[in-house]
N, C-alpha and C positions, 0 to 999 in steps of 0.2 A: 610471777616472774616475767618480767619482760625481755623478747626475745629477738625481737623485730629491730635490727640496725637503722635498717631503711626507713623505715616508717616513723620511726624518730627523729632521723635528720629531717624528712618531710616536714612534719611538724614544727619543727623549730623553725626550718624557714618560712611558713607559713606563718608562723607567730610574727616572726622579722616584715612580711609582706603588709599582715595585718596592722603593724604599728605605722608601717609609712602610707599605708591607705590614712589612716586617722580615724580606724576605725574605734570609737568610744569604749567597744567590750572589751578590749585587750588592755585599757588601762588598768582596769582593777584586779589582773591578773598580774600586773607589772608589780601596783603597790602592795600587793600579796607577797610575791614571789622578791622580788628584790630589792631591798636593803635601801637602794641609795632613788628608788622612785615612792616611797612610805613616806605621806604626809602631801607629797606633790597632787593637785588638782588635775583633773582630766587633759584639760590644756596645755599644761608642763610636762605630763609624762611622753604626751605625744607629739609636742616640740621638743623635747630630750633627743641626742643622740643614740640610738640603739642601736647594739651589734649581734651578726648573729652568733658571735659566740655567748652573748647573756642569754639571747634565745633558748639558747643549749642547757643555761644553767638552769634560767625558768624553768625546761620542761624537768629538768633533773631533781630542781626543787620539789616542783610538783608529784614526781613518783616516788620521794622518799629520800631522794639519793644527797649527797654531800657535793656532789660535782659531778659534771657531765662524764668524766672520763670514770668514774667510778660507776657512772649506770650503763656504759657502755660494757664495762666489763663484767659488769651483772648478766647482760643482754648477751655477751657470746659464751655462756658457761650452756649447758645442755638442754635441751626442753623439757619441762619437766607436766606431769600431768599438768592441768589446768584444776583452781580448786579457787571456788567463788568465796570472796571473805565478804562475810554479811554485813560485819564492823566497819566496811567501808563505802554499805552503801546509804545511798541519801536521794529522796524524794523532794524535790520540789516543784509547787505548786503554780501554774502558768492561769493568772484570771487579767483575762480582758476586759479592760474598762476605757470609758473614753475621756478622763482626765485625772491622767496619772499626778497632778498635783495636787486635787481635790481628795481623789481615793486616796494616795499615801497621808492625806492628813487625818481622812476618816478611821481607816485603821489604824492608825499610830493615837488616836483619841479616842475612840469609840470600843476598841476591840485589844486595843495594849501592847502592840505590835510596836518595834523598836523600828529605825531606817536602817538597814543599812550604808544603800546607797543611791542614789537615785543618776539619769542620766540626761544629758541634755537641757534647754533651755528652750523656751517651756522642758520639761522631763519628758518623755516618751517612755522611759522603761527606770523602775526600780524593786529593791530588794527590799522585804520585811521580814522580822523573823520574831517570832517568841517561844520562848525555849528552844526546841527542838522544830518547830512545826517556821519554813520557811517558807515565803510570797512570791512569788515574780510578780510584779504589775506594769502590763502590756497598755501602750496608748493603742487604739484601733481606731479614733476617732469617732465611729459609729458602731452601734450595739452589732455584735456578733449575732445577738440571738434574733431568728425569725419570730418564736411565740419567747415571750415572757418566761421564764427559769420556774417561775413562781406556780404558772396555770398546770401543771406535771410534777412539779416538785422535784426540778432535776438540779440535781446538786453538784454544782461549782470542786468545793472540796468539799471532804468528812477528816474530821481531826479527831482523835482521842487525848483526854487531859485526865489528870486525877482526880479534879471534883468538879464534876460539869454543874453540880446542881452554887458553887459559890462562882464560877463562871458567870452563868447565866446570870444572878443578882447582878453581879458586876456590870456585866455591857447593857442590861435593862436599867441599872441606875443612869449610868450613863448617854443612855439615851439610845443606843443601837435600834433599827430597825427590827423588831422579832416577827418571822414568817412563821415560826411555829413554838410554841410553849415547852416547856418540859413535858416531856411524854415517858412511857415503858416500854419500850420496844420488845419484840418476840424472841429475839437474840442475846436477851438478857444485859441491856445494857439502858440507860437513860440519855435521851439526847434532847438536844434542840436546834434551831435552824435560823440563823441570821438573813438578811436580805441586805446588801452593801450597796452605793447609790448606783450602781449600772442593773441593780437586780439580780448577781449572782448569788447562789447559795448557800451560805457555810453553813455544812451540821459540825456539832462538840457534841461529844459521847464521851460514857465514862461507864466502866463496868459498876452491874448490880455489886451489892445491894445500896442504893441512897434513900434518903426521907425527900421526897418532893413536898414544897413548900403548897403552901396555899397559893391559889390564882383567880 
């Protein structure tokens, strides 16, 4: 339940602030959230006129609600304990690379990752996602990492899938980098380990028991 009047109107103007800055990230909350910017390109929604009463609606949209005046009046009913809803949370994955239009094509070809959406020209930041399991890809321009990902085996993400072992045939057909082979881990589970062109590390894991292929 949301409780906070203030913190809300904050918000929304904020949203309002964000769109007349031209700031890129607040479009794709726009064509999320409201109706008549869905389908408009980053450039249109942020030469559009906005008001902060759509502001209001966005955030209204975004918590659920029908209309701002209806999340408003959610907001002054009583406090009630706080009770975390797990169904609403979500994980996404932040890997820096230094050409987000090369990497979104390697994972969208190599690894099966859909776009969401990408941002900028050249891109600087976009969104992948397969199934469940979603990407952020950060431009840095230069490798984040001092040593190599690879020399430690420090892992970028770890994803779980339901059959890692026709996974792994998959992006090895396709040619993916593999850092590490199907293995048996001690935690009872089968994984393996990708290397993407900046060197980050994807593990796919999938609980015992599977039949590991010949290698």
């Amino acid at each position: 339940m949301v409780n906070d009047v203030e913190n809300l109107r904050k918000r929304a103007k904020q949203v309002a602030r964000d769109h007349r800055a031209g700031l890129v990230t607040v479009a794709e909350r726009l064509r999320r959230g409201l109706p008549r910017f869905e389908g408009m390109a980053d450039v249109e929604v942020l030469g559009a006129s906005f008001t902060l009463g759509e502001a209001q609606q966005l955030i209204a949209h975004e918590l659920g609600f029908a209309s701002w005046a209806a999340l408003i009046r959610a907001s002054d009913l009583p406090l009630r304990s706080p009770r975390v809803r797990d169904v609403a949370w979500r994980c996404y994955a932040q890997v820096f690379v230094r050409d987000v239009a090369r990497s979104t094509a390697w994972y969208r070809d190599l690894l099966g990752f859909e776009v969401d959406y990408s941002y900028g020209a050249p891109p600087f930041y976009a969104q992948l996602r397969r199934s469940e399991a979603v990407f952020n890809l950060r431009g840095t321009g230069s490798s984040p990492w001092v040593n190599l990902p690879g020399e430690e085996e420090l892992l970028a993400v770890r994803v779980e899938v339901d059959d890692v072992k026709a996974l792994f045939l998959e992006v090895r057909d396709k040619g993916a980098t593999i850092h590490r082979s199907l293995r048996t881990e001690p935690w009872d589970q089968v994984t393996f380990v990708v290397g993407d062109l900046d060197g980050n590390l994807i593990s796919f894991g999938s609980p015992m028991p599977l039949t590991i292929p010949n290698r």
